[in-house]
TIVO-2410 file (N, C-alpha, C; in nm, 3 decimals):
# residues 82
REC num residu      c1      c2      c3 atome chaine
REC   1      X  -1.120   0.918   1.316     N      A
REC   1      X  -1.025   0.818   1.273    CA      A
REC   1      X  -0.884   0.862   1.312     C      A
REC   2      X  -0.836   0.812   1.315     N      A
REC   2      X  -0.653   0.797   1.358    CA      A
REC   2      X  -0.582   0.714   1.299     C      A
REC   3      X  -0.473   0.779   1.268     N      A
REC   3      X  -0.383   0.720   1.166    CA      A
REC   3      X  -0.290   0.649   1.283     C      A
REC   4      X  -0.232   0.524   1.223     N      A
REC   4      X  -0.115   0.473   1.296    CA      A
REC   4      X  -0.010   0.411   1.197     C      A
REC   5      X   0.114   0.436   1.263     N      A
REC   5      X   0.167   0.392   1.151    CA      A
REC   5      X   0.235   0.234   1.178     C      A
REC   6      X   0.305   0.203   1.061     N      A
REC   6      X   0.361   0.051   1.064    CA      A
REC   6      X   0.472   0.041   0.999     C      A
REC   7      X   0.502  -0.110   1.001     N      A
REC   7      X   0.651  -0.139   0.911    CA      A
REC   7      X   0.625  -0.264   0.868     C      A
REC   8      X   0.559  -0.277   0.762     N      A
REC   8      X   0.505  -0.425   0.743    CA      A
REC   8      X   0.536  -0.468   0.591     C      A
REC   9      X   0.607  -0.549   0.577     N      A
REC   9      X   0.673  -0.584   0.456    CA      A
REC   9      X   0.523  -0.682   0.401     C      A
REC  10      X   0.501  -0.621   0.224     N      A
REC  10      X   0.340  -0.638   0.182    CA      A
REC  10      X   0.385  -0.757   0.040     C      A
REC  11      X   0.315  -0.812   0.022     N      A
REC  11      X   0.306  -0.860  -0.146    CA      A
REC  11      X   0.183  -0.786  -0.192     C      A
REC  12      X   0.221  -0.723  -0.316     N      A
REC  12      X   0.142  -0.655  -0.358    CA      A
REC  12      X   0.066  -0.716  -0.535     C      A
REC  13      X  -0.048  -0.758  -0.532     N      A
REC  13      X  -0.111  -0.772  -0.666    CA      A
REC  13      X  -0.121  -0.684  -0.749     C      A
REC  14      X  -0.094  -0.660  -0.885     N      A
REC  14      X  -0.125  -0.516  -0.956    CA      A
REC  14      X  -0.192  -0.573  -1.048     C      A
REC  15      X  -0.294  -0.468  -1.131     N      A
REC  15      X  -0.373  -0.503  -1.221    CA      A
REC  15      X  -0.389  -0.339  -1.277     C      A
REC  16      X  -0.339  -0.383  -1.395     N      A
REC  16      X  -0.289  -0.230  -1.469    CA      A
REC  16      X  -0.171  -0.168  -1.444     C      A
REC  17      X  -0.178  -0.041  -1.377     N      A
REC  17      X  -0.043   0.005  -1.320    CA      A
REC  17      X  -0.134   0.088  -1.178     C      A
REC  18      X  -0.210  -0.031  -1.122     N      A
REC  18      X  -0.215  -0.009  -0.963    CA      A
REC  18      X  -0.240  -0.125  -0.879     C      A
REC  19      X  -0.244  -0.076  -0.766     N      A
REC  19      X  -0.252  -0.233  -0.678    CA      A
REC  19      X  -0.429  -0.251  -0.674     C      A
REC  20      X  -0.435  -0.403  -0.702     N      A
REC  20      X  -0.537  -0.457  -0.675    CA      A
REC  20      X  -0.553  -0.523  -0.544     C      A
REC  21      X  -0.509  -0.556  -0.503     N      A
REC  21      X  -0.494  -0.631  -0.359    CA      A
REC  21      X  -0.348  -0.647  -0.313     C      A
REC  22      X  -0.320  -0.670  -0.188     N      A
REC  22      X  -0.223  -0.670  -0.140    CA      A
REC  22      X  -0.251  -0.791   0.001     C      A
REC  23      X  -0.072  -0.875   0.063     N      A
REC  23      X  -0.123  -0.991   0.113    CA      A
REC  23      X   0.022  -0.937   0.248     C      A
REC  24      X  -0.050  -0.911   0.386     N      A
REC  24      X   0.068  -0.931   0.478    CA      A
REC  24      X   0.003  -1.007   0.580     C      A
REC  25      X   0.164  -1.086   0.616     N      A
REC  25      X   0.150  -1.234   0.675    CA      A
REC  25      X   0.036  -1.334   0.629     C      A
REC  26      X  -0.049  -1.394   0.693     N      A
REC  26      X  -0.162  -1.484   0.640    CA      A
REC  26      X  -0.288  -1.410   0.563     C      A
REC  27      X  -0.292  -1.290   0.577     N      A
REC  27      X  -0.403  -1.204   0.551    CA      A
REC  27      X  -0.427  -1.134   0.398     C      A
REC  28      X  -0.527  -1.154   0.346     N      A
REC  28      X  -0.556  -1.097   0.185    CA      A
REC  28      X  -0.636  -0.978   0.232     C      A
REC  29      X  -0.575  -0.844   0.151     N      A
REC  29      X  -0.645  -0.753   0.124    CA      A
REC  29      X  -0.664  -0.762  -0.007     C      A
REC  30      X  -0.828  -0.610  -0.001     N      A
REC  30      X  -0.865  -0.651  -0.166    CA      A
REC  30      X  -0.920  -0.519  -0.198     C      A
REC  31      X  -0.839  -0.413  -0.270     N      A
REC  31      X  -0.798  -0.303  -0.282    CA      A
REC  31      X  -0.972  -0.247  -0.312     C      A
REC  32      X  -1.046  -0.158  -0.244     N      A
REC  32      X  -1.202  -0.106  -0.314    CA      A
REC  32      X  -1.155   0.000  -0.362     C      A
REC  33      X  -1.066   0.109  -0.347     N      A
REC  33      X  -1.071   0.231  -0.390    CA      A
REC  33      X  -0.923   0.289  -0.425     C      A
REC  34      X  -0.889   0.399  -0.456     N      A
REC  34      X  -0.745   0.469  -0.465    CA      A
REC  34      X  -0.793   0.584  -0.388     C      A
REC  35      X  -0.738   0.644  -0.317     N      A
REC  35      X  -0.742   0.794  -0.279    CA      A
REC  35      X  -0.650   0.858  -0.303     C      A
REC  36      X  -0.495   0.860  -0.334     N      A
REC  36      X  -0.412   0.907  -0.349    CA      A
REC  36      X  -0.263   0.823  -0.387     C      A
REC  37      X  -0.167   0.914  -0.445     N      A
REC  37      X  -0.075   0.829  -0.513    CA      A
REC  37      X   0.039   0.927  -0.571     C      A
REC  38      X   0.151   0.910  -0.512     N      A
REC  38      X   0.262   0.986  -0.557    CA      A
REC  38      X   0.380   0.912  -0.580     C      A
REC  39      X   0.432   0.916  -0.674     N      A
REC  39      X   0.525   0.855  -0.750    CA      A
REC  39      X   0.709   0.990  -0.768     C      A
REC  40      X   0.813   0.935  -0.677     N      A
REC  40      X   0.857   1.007  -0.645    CA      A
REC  40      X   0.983   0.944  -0.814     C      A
REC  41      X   1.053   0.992  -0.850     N      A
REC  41      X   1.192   0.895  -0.954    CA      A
REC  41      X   1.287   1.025  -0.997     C      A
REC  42      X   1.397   0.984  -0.942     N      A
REC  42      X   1.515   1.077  -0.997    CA      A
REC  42      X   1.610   0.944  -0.971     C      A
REC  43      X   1.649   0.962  -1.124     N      A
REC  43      X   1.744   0.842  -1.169    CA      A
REC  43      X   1.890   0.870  -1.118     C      A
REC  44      X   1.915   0.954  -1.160     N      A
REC  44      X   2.029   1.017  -1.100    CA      A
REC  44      X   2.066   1.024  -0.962     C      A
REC  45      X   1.926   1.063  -0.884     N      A
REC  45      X   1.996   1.012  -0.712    CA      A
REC  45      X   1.950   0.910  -0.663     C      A
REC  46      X   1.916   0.786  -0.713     N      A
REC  46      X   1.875   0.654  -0.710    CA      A
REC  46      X   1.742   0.629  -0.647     C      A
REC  47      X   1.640   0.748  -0.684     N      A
REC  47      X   1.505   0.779  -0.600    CA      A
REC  47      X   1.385   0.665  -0.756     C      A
REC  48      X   1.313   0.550  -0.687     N      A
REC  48      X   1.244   0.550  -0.772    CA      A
REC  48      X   1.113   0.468  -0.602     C      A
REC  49      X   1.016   0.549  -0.602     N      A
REC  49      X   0.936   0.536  -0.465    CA      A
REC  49      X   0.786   0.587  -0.513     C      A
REC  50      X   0.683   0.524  -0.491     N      A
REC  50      X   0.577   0.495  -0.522    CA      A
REC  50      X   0.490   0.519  -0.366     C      A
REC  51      X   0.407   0.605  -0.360     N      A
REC  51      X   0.372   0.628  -0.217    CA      A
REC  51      X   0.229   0.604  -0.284     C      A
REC  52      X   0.090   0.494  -0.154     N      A
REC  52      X  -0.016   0.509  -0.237    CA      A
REC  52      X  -0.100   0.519  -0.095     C      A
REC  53      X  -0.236   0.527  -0.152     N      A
REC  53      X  -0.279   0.556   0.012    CA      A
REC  53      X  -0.473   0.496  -0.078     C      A
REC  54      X  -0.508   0.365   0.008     N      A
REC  54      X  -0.597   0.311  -0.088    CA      A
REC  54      X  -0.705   0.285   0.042     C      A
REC  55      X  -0.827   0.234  -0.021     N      A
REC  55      X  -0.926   0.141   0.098    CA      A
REC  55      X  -0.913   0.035   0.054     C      A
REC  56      X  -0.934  -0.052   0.160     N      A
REC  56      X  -0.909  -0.188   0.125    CA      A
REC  56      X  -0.992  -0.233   0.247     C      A
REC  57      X  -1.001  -0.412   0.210     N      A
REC  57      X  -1.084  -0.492   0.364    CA      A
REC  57      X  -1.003  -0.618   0.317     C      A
REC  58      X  -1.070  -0.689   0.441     N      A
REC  58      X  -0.982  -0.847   0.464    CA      A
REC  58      X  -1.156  -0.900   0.525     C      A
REC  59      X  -1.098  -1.043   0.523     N      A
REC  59      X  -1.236  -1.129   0.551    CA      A
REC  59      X  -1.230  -1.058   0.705     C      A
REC  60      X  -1.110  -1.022   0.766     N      A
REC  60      X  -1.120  -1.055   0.899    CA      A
REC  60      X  -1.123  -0.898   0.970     C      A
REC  61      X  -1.129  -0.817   0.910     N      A
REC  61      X  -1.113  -0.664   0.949    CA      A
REC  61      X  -1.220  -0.599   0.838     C      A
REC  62      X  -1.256  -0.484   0.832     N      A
REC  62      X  -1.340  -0.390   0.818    CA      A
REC  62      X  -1.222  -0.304   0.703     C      A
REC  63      X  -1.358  -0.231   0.576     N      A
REC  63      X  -1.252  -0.181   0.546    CA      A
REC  63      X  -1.210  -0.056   0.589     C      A
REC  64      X  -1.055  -0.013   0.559     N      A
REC  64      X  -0.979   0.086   0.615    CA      A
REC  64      X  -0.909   0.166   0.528     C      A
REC  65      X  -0.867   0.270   0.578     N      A
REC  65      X  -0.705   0.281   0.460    CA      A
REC  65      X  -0.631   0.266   0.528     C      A
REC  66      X  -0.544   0.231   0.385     N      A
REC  66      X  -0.413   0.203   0.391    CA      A
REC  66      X  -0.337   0.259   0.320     C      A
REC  67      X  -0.190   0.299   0.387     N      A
REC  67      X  -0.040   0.329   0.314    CA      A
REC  67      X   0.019   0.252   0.234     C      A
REC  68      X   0.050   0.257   0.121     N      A
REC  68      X   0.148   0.121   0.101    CA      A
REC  68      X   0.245   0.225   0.004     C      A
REC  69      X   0.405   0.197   0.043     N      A
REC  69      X   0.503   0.224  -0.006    CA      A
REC  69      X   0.593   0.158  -0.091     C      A
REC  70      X   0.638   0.166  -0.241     N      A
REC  70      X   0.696   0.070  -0.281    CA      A
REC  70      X   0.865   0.117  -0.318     C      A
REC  71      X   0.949   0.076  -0.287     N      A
REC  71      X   1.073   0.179  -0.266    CA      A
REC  71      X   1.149   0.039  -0.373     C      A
REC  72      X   1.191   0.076  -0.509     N      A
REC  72      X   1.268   0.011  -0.607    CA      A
REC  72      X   1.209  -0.130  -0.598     C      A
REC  73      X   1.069  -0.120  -0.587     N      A
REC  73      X   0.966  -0.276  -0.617    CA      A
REC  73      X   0.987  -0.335  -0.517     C      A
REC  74      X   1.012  -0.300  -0.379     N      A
REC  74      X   0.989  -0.363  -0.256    CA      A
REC  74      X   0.829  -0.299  -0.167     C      A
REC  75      X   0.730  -0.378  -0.142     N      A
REC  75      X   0.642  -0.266  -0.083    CA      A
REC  75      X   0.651  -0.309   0.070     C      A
REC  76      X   0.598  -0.232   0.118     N      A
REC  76      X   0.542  -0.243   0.265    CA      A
REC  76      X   0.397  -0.138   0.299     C      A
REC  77      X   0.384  -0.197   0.402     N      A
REC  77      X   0.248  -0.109   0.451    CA      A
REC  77      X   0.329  -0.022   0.521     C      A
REC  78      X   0.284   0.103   0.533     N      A
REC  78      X   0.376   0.194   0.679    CA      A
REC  78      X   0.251   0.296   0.728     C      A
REC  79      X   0.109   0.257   0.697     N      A
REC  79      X   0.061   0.292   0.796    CA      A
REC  79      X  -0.099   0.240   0.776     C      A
REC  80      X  -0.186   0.274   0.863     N      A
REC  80      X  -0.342   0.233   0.864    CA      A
REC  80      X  -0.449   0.296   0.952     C      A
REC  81      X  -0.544   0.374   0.867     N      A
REC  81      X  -0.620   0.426   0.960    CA      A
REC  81      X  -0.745   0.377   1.039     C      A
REC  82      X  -0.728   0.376   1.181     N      A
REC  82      X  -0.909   0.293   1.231    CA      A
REC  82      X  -0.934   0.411   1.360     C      A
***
């Protein structure tokens, strides 16, 4: 597998305090797993960043992982492995 990376601005679904699915451009992902998750916050130097790294699939792709970054409740994808 090989990682690649991206810059893809995500809507992200949460259910609890993680993502359940996530939606870029026309496409629904639908979160199967967590593998990892770091949560960066220092108030003081205006750091509040959420790094997650999940499997997920779409009707139209296979599932994969994925990056998803959420930097002060904005997410994006910034990377995907196939």
């Amino acid at each position: 597998m090989r990682r690649r990376t991206c810059d893809h601005p995500v809507q992200v679904e949460i259910r609890g305090d993680s993502p359940s699915g996530f939606r870029q451009d026309d496409c629904d992902y639908e979160v199967i797993t967590f593998l990892k998750m770091l949560a960066l916050r220092r108030p003081q130097d205006d750091v509040d960043t959420q790094l997650w790294q999940v499997r997920a699939r779409s009707d139209d792709s296979p599932e994969r992982t994925y990056e998803l970054e959420c930097d002060h409740g904005r997410w994006r994808m910034t990377a995907m492995w196939c």
